[in-house]
N, C-alpha and C positions, 0 to 999 in steps of 0.2 A: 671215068672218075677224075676228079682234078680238087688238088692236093697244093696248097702255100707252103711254105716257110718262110719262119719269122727266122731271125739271128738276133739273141741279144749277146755283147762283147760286156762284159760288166767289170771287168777289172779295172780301176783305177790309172794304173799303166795305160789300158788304150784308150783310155780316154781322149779325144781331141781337143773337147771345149772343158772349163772350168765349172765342173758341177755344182747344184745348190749348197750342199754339204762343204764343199770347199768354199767356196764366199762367206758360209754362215761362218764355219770357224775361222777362217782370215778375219770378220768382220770382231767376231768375241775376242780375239787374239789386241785387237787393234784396242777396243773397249777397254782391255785390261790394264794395256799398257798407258792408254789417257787418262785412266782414273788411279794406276796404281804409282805413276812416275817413272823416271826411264828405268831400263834394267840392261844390265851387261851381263853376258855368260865368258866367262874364262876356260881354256881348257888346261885341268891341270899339269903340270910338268909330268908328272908317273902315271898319268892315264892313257892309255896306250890301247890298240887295238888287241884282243884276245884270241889265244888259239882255242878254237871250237872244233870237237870232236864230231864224227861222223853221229848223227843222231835221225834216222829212220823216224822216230816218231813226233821230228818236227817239222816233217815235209808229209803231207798226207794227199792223197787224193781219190777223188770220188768221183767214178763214171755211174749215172745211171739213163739208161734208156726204157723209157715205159713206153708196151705196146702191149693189147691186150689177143691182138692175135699174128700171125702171118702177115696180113695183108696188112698193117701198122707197122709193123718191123719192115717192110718191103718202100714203106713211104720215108722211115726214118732214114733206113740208107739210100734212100734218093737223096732224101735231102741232105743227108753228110755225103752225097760225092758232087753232087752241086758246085763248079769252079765260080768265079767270080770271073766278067768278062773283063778284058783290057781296060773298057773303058770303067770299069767300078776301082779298078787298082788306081787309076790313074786319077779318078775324082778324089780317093782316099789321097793318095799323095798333093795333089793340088790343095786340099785340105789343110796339110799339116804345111806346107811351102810358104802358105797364107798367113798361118799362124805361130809363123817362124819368127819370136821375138828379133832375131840378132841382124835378119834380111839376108843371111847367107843360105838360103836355098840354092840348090842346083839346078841344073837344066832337067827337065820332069822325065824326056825319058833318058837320062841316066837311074834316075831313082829307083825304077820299076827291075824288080827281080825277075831273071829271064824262064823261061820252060811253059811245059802245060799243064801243068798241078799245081798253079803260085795261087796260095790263098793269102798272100801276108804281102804286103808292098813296101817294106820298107825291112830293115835289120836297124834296131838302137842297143848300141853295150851289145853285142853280138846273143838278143834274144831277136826271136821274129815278131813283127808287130801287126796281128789279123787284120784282112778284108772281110772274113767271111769265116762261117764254122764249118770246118770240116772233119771228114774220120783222119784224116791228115795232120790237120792239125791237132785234134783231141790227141792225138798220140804222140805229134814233137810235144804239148806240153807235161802231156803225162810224163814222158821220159825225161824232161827239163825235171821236176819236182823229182821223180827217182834217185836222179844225178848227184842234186843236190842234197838226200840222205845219206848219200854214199860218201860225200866230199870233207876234208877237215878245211873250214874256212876261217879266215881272220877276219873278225869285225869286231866292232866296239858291244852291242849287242848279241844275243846268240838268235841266228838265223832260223827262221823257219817258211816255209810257203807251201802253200794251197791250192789246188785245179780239185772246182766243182764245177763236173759240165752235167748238165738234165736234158733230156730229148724227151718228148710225149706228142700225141696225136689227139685232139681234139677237134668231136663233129660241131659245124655250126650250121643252124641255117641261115643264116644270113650274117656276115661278116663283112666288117668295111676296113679297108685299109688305103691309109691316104685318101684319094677323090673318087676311088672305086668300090664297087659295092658286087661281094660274090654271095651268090645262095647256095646251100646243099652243099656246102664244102668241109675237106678235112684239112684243119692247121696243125701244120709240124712246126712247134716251138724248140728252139736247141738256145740255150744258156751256158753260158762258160766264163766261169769266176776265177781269175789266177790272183793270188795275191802272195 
């Protein structure tokens, strides 16, 4: 039997490139300000960052994994124990190096997190930033969103965030991905939304 996985990273945060959704509203932001004249924002003197209480039900999150027997749930956790190779961490880091507005990138393998369970190539603001979806990671973020229920933070706004990760198994017969073309096959799709 032979079994894909897909990974989509859908969070805003991992994003690498600048998605459509961001150039539309940069581009309406820009429109506004041509048409409406300049604008200044001030921050007032007593506006000040707020203490925000521990609040559970604005950090929520949601695991689900669909499989409608054994042998689905056996493909799901294959594919959440799935490592990413060296060389996928290190195309992920080459990536971001490239796209490094300031040109202060490092040398590529400092960058690269060490051990043999590293699904995340890089740490920004001391969260991990994925390669790859794992039961591993499904659960540092689960526990990141927990944490931060648990937490009293200062911010100007009151805080809240989100981990929707979805796993399912779907038959195909014929499935193409990229330049390749599989028959008879089952895809395991895994989805993880942190916001």
């Amino acid at each position: 039997m032979e079994f894909l996985v897909l990974n989509h990273l859908l969070a805003p945060r991992f994003r690498r490139a600048i998605s459509c959704p961001a150039i539309f509203g940069t581009a309406a932001f820009m429109a506004w300000l041509a048409f409406s004249g300049s604008v200044t924002a001030d921050i007032l003197p007593d506006f000040k960052p707020r203490d925000w209480p521990a609040d559970p039900t604005k950090h929520q999150v949601s695991i689900r994994r669909e499989a409608t027997d054994n042998k689905q749930s056996a493909m799901i956790a294959a594919a959440e124990a799935a490592q990413p190779s060296k060389e996928e961490l290190r195309k992920a880091a080459d990536a971001r190096d490239r796209s490094d507005p300031r040109g202060l990138a490092q040398p590529k393998e400092a960058l690269l997190p060490v051990g043999n369970k590293v699904w995340w190539y890089k740490e920004q603001l001391g969260i991990r930033i994925p390669c790859a979806i794992t039961a591993a990671a499904v659960a540092y973020y689960s526990d990141l969103v927990e944490k931060y229920g648990k937490q009293n933070l200062k911010r100007y706004t009151q805080p809240s965030s989100r981990l929707n990760y979805h796993a399912n198994v779907k038959f195909h017969k014929e499935f193409k991905l990229a330049d390749k073309s599989f028959t008879d096959v089952h895809v395991v799709t895994l989805k993880l939304t942190l916001d």
